[in-house]
Z-matrix of the N, CA and C atoms (Angstrom, degrees):
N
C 1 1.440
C 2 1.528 1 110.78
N 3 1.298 2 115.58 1 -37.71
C 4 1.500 3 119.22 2 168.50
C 5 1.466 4 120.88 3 -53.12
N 6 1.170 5 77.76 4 -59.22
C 7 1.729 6 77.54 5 -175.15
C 8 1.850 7 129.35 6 -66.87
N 9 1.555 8 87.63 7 -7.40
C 10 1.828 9 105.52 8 173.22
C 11 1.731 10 110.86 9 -79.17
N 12 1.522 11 92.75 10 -45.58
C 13 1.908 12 90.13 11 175.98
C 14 1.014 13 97.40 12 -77.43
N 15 1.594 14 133.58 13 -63.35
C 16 1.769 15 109.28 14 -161.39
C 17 1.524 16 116.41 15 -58.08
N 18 1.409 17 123.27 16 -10.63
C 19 1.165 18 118.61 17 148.41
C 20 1.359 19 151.28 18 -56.74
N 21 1.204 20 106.46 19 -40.85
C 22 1.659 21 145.68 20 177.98
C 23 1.518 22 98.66 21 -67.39
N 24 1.592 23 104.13 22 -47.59
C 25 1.931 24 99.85 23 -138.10
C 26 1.586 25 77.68 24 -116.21
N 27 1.078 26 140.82 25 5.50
C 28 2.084 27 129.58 26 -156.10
C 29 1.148 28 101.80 27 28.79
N 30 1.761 29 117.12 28 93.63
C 31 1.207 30 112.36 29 167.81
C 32 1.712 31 79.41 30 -149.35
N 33 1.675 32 86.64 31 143.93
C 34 1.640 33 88.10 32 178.99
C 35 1.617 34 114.64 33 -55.78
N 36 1.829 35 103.63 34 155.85
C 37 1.171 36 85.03 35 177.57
C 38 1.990 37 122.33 36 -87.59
N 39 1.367 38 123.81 37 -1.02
C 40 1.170 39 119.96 38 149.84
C 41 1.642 40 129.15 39 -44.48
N 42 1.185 41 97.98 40 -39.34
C 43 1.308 42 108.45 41 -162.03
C 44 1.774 43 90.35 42 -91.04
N 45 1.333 44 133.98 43 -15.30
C 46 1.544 45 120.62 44 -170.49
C 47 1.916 46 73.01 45 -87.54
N 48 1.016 47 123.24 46 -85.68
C 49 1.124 48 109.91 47 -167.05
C 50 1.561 49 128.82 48 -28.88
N 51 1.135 50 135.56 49 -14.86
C 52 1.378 51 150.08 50 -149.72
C 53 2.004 52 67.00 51 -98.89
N 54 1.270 53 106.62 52 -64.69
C 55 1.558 54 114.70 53 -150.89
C 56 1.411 55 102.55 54 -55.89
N 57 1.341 56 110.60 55 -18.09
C 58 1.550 57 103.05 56 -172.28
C 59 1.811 58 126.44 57 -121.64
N 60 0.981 59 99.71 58 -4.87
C 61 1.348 60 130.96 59 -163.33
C 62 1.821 61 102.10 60 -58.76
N 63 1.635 62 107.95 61 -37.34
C 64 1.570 63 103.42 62 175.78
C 65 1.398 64 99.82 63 -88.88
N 66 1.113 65 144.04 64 -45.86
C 67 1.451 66 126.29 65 173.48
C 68 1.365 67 105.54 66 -43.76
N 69 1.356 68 128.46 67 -89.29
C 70 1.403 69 114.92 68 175.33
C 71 1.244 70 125.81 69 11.74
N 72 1.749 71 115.49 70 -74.33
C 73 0.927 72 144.08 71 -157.60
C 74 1.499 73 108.43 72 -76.86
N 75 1.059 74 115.08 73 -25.17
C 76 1.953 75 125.19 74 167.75
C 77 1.802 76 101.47 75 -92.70
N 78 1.019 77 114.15 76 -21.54
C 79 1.362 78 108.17 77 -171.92
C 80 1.842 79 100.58 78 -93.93
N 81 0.943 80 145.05 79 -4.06
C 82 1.524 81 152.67 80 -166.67
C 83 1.497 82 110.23 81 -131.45
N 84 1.326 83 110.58 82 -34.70
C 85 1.668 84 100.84 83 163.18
C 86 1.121 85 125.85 84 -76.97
N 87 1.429 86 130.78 85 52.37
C 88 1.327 87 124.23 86 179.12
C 89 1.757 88 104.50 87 -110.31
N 90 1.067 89 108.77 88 -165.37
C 91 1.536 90 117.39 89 -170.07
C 92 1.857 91 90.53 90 -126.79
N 93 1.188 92 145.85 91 -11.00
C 94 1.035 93 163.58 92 168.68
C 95 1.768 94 105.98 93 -31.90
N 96 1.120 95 163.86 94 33.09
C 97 1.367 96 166.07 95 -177.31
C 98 2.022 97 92.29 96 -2.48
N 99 1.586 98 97.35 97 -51.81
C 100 1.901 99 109.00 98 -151.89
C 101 1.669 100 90.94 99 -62.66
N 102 1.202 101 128.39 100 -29.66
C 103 1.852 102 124.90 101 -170.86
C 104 1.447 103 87.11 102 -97.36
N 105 1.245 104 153.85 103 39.58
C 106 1.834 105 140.17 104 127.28
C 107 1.346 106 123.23 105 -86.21
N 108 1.241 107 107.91 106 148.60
C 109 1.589 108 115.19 107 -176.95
C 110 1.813 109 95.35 108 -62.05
N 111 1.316 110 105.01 109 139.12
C 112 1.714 111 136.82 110 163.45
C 113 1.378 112 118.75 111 -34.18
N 114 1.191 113 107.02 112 -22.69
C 115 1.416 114 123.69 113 -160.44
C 116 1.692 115 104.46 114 -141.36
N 117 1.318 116 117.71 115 50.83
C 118 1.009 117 122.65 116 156.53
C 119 1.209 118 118.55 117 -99.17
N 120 1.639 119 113.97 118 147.16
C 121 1.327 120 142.99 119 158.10
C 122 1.138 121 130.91 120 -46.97
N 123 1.427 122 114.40 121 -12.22
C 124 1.103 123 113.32 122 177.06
C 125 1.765 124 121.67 123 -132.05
N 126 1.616 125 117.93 124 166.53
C 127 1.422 126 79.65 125 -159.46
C 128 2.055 127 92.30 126 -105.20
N 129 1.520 128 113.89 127 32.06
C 130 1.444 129 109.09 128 173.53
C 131 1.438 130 87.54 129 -168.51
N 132 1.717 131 110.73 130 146.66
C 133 1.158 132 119.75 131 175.42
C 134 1.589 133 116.48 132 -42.29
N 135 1.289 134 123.70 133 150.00
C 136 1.192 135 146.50 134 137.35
C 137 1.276 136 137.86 135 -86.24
N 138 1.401 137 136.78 136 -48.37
C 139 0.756 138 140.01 137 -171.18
C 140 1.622 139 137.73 138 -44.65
N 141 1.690 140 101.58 139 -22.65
C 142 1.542 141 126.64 140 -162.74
C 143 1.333 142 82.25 141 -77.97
N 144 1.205 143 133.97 142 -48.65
C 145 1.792 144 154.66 143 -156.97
C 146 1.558 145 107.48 144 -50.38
N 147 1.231 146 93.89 145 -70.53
C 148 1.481 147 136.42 146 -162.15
C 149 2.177 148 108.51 147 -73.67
N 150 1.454 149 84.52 148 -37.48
C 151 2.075 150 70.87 149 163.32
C 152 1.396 151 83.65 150 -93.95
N 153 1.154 152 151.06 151 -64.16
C 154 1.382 153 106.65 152 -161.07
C 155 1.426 154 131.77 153 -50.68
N 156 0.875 155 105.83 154 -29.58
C 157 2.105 156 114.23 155 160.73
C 158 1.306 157 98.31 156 -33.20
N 159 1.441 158 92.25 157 -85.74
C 160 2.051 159 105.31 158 175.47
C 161 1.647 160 108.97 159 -11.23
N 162 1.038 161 97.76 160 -62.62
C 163 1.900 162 96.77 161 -152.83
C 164 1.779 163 93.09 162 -80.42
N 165 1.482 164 131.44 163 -18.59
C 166 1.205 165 126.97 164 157.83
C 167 1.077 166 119.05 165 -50.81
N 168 1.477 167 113.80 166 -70.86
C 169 1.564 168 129.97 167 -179.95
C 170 1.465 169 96.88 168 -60.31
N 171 1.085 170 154.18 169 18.71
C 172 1.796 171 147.25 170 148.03
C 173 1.114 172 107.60 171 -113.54
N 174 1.306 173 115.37 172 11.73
C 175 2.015 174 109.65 173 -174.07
C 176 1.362 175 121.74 174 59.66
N 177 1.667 176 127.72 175 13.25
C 178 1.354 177 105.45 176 -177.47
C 179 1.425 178 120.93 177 -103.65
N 180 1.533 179 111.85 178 27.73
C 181 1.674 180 132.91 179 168.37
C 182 1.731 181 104.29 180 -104.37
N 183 1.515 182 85.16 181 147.92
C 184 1.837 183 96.89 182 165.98
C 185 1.452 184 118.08 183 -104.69
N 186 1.232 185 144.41 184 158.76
C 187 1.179 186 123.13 185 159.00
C 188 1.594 187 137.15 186 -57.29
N 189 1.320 188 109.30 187 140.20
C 190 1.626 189 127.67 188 -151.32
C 191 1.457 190 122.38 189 78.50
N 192 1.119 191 119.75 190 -11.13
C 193 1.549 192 113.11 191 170.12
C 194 1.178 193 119.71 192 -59.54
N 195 1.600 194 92.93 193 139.05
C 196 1.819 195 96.66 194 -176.46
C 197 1.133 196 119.68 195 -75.34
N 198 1.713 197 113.40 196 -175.45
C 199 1.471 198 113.10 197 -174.11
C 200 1.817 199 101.64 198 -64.55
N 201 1.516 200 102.92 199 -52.77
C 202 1.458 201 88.18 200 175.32
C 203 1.712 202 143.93 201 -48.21
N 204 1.268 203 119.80 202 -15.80
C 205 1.363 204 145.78 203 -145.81
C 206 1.573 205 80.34 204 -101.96
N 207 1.420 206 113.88 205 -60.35
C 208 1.674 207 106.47 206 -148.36
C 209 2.107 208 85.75 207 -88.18
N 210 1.087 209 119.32 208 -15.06
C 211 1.600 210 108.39 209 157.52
C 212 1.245 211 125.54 210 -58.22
N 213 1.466 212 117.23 211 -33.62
C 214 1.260 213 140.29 212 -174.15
C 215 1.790 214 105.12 213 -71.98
N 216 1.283 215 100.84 214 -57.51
C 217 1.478 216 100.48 215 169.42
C 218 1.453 217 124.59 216 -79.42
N 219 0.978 218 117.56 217 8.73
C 220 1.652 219 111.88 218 160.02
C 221 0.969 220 108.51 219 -109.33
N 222 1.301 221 137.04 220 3.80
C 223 1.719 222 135.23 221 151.85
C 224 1.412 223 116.98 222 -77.22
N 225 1.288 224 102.93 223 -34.25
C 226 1.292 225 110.67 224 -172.92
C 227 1.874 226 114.50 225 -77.27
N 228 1.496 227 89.47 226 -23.10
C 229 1.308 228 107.80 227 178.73
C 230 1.400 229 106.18 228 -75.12
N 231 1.151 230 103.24 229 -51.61
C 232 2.336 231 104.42 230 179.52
C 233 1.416 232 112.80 231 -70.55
N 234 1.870 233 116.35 232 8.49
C 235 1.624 234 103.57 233 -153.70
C 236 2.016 235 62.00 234 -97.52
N 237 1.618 236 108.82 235 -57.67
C 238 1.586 237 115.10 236 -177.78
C 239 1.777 238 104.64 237 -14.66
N 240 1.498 239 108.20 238 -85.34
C 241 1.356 240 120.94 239 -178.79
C 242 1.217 241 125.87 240 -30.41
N 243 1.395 242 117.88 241 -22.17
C 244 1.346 243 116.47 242 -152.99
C 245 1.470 244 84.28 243 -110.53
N 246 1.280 245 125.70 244 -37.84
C 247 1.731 246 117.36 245 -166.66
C 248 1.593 247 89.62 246 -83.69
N 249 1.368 248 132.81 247 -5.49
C 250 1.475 249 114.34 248 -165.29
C 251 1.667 250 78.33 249 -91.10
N 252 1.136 251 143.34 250 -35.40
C 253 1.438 252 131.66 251 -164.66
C 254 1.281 253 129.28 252 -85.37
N 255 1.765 254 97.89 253 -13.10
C 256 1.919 255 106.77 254 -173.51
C 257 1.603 256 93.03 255 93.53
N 258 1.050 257 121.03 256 25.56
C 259 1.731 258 102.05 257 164.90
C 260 1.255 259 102.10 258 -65.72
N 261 1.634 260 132.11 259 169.40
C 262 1.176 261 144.23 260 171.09
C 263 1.405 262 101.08 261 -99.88
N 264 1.631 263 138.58 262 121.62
C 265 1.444 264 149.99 263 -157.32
C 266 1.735 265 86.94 264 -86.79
N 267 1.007 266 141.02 265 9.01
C 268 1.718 267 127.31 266 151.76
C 269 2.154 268 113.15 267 -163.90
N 270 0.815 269 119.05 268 -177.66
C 271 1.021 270 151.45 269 147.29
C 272 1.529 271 107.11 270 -15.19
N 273 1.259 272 104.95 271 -86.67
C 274 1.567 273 117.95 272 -173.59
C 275 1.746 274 112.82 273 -63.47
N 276 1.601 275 92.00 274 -30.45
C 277 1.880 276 87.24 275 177.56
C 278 1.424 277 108.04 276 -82.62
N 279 1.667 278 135.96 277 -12.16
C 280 1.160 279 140.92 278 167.07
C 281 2.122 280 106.43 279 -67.94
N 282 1.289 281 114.06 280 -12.92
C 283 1.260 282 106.52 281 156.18
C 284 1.775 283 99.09 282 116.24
N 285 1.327 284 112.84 283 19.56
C 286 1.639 285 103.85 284 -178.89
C 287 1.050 286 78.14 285 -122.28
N 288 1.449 287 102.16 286 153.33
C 289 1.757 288 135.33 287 -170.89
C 290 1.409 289 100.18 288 -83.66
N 291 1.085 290 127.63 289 -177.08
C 292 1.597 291 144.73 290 165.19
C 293 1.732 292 123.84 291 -72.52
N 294 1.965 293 75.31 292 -60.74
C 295 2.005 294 76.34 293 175.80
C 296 1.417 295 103.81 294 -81.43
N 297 1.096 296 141.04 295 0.26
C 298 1.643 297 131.71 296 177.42
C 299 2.029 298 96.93 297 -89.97
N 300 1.238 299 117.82 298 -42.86
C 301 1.054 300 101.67 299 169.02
C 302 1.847 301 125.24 300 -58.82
N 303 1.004 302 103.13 301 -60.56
C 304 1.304 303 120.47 302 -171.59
C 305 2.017 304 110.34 303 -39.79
N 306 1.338 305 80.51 304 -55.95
C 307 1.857 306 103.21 305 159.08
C 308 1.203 307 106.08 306 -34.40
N 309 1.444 308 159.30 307 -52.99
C 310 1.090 309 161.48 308 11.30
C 311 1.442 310 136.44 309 117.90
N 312 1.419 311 100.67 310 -66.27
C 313 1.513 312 93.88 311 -172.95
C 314 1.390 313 140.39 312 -99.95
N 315 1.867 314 88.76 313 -3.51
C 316 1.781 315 82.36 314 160.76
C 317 1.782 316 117.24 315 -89.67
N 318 1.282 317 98.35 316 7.93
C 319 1.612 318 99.73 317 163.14
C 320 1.977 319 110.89 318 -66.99
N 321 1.924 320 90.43 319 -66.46
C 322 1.134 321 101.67 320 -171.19
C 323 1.823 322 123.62 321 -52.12
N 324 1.475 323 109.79 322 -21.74
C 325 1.461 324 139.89 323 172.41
C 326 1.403 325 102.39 324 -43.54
N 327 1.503 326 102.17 325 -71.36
C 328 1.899 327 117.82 326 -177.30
C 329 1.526 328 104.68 327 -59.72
N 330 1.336 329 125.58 328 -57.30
C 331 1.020 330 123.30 329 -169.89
C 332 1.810 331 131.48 330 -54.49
N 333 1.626 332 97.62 331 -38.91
C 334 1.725 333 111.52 332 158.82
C 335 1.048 334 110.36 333 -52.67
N 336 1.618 335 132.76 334 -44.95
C 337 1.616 336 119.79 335 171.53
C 338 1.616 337 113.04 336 -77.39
């Protein structure tokens, strides 16, 4: 998906990823089987698991926090990072308009798959 907008829009592709990286990350932690790729390896999500690892293995959980809680804090943790660097907090503050996106993204949609 990064590499379709920073294509589309000339935006580096660090920085498309920077832009997208917490959606992702809310969109893949679910417990949902029906939102995984077809062709997974596995036969039940992982992913919900595995950022919480993340935010373990960085220390930003306490003990007993749930899976949701320590998801919560590793977003909260990349929202930190990203304002300490000048990321732009969406899309439109990275400098593409609305109707130029919109124009756009069910192209860029098909094309990521």
């Amino acid at each position: 998906m990064a590499h379709k907008l920073g294509s589309q829009f000339h935006i580096p592709h660090g920085l498309a990823n920077a832009l997208l990286i917490s959606n992702v990350i809310r969109y893949n932690a679910n417990d949902n089987p029906t939102k995984q790729t077809a062709f997974s390896q596995y036969d039940r999500p992982q992913a919900r698991r595995r950022y919480a690892e993340i935010a373990d293995h960085l220390g930003l959980t306490a003990p007993g926090d749930r899976t949701a809680a320590k998801i919560e804090k590793l977003l909260g943790w990349l929202d930190e990072i990203k304002a300490e660097l000048g990321i732009p907090k969406s899309i439109r503050e990275a400098g593409v308009q609305e109707a130029d996106f919109l124009a756009h993204v069910d192209k860029l949609s098909e094309d990521a798959f």
